[in-house]
Backbone bond lengths (Angstrom), bond angles and torsions (degrees), N, CA, C in turn:
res aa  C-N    CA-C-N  psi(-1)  N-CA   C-N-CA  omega(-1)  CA-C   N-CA-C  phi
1 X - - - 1.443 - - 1.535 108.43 -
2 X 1.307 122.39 133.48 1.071 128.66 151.91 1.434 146.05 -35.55
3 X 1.541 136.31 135.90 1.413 106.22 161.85 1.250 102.18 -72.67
4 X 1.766 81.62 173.74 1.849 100.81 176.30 1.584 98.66 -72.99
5 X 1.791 117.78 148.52 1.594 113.00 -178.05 1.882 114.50 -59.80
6 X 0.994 116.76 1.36 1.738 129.21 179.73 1.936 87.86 -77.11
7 X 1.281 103.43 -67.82 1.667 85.54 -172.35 1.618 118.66 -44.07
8 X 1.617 103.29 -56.47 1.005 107.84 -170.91 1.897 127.79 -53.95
9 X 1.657 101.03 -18.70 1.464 102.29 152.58 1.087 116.51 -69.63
10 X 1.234 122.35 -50.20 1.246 108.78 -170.44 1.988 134.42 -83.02
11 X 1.458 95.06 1.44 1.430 100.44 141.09 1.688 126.71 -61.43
12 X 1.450 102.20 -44.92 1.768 103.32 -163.36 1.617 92.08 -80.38
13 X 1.335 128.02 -28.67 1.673 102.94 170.98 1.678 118.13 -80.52
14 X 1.084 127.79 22.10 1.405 127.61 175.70 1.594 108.48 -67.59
15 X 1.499 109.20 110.77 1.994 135.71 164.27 1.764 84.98 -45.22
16 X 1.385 112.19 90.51 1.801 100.59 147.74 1.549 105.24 -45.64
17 X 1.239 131.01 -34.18 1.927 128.84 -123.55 1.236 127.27 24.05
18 X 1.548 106.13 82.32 1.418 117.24 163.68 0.799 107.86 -151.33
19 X 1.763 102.28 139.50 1.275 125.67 -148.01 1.765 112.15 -150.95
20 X 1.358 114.13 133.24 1.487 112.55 -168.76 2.100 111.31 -48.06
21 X 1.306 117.86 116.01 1.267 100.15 179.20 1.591 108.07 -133.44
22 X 1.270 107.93 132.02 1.551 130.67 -178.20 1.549 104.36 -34.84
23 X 1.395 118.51 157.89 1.549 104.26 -162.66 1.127 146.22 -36.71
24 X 1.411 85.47 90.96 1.655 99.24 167.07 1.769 117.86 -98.45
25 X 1.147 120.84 -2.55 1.217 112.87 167.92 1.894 92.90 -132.40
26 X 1.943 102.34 158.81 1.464 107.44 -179.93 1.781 99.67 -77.25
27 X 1.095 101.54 174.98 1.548 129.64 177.34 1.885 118.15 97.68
28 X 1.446 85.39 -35.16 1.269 116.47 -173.37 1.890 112.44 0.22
29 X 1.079 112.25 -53.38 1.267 144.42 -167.80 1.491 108.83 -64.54
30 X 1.697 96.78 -52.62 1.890 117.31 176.65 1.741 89.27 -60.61
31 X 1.047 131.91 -69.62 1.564 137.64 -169.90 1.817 100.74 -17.14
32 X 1.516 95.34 -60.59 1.561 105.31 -139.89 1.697 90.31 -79.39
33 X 1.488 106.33 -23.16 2.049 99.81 175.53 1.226 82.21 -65.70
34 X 1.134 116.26 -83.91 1.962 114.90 -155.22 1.274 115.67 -30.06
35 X 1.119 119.25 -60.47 1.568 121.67 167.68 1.596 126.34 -47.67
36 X 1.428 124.79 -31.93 1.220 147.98 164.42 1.768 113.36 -60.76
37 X 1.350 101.28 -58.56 1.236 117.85 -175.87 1.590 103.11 -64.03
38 X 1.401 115.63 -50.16 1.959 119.21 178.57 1.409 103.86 -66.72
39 X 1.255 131.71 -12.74 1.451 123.99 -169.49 1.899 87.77 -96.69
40 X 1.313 131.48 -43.51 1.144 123.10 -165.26 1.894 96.17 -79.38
41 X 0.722 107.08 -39.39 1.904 108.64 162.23 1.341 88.76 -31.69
42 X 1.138 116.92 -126.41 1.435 154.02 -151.26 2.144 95.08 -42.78
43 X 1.262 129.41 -24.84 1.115 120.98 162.32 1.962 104.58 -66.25
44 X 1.143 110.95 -62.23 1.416 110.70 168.28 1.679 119.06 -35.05
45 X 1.294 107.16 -55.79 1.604 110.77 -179.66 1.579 106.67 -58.62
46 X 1.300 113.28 -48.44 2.067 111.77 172.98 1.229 108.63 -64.10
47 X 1.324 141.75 -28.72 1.453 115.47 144.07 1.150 134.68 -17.40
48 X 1.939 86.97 -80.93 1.950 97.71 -175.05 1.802 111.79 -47.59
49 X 1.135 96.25 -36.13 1.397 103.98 -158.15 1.736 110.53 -66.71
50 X 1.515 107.28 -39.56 1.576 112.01 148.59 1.041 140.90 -37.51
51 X 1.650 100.15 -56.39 1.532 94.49 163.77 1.016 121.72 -77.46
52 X 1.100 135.58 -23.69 1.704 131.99 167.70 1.487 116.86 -43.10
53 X 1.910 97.89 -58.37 1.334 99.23 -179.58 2.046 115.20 -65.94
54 X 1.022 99.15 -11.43 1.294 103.59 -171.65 2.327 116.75 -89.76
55 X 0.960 69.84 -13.03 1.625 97.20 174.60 1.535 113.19 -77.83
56 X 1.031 90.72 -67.72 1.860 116.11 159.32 1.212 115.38 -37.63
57 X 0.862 120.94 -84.60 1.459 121.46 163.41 1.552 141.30 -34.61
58 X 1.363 107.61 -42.52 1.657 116.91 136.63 1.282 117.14 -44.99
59 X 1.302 117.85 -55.88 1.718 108.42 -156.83 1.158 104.93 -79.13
60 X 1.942 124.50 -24.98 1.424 120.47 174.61 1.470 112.87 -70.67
61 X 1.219 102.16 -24.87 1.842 100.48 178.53 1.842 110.95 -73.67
62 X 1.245 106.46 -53.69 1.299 114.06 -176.72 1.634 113.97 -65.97
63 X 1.390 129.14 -0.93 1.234 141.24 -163.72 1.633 89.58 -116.88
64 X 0.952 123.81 -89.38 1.134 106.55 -156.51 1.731 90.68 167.45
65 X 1.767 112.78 -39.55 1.262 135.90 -159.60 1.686 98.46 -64.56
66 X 1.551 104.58 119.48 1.371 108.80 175.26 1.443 107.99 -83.11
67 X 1.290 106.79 -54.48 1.788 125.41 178.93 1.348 98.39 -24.71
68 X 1.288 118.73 -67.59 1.426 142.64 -166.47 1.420 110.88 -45.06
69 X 1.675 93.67 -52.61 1.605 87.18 -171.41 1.464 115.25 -104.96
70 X 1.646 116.20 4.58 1.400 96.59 135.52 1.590 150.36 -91.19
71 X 1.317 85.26 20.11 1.702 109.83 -168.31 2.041 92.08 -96.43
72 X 1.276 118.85 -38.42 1.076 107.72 171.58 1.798 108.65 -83.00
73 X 1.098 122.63 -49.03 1.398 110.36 -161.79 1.861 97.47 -55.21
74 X 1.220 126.44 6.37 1.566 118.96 -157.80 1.625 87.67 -121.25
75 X 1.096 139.18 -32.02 1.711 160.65 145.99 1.527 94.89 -22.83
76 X 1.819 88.70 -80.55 1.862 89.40 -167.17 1.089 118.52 -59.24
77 X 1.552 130.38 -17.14 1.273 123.84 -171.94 1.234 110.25 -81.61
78 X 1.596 118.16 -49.48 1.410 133.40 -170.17 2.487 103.24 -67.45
79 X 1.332 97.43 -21.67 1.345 86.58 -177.90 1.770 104.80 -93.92
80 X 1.452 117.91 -22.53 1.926 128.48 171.65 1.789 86.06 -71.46
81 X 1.228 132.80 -28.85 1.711 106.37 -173.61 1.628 99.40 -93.12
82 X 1.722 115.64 -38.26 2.155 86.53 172.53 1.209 115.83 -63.11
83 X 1.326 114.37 -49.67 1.613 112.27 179.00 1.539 112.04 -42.33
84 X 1.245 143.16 -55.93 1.897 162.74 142.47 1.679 81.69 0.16
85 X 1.535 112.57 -54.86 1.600 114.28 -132.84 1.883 99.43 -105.82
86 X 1.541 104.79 -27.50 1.543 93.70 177.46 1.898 112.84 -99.73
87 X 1.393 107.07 17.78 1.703 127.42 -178.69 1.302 100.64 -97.41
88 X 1.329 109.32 -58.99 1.919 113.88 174.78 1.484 113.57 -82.10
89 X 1.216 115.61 8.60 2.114 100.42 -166.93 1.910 94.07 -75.54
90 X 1.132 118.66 -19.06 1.253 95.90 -174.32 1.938 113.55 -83.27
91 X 1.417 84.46 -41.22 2.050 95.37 158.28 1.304 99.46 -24.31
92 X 1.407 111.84 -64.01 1.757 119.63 -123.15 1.753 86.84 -94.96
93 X 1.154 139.20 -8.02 0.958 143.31 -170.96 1.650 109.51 -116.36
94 X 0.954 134.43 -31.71 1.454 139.85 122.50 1.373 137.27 -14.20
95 X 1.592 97.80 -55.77 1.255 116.69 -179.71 1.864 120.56 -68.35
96 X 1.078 87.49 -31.32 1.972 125.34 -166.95 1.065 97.60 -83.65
97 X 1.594 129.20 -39.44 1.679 115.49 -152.52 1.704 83.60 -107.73
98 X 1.627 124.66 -16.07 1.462 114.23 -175.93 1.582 98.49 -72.42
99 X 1.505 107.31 -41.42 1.408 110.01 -157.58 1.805 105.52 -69.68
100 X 1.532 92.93 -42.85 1.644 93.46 -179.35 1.530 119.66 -68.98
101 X 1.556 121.44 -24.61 1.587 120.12 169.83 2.096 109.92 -68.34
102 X 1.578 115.24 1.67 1.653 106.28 -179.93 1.516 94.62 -91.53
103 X 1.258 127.95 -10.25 1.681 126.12 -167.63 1.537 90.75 -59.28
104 X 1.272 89.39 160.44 1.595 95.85 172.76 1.709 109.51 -157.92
């Protein structure tokens, strides 16, 4: 026999209580270089990649080459939105874990 569907809600709202907490496991520290260090990577790489795309885009304009220079104007945009996206990921992840700890 079944429970009645009242239990069965009130299994799926059961508080485990767990909750993000400051070191609780070792390394912790190593994490946040590595992670620090790959975010300054890949900010470095949307540079190059700007100017690349941005190069491109000159030379297709000044050429004659359309291909070219919509292949860069689509470059610069796509390397101004990771850069946009690896400047705010800690915002945006902040923002998410504040908003998602008010659920209740």
């Amino acid at each position: 026999m079944t429970p009645p569907l009242y239990d069965q809600f009130v299994r799926l709202a059961f508080d485990p209580g767990i909750s993000p907490k400051e070191g609780g496991l070792p390394g912790l520290e190593v994490l946040r270089t590595v992670v620090n260090s790959l975010n300054l990577f890949c900010i470095v790489a949307a540079v190059g990649a700007l100017a690349v795309s941005l190069g491109v885009w000159a030379w297709g304009h000044h050429t004659g080459g359309h291909q070219a220079e919509a292949n860069g104007k689509k470059g610069a945009v796509v390397a101004a939105g990771v850069a946009l996206g690896l400047g705010a990921a800690n915002g945006i992840v902040a923002f998410f874990s504040a908003l998602g700890s008010q659920v209740r």
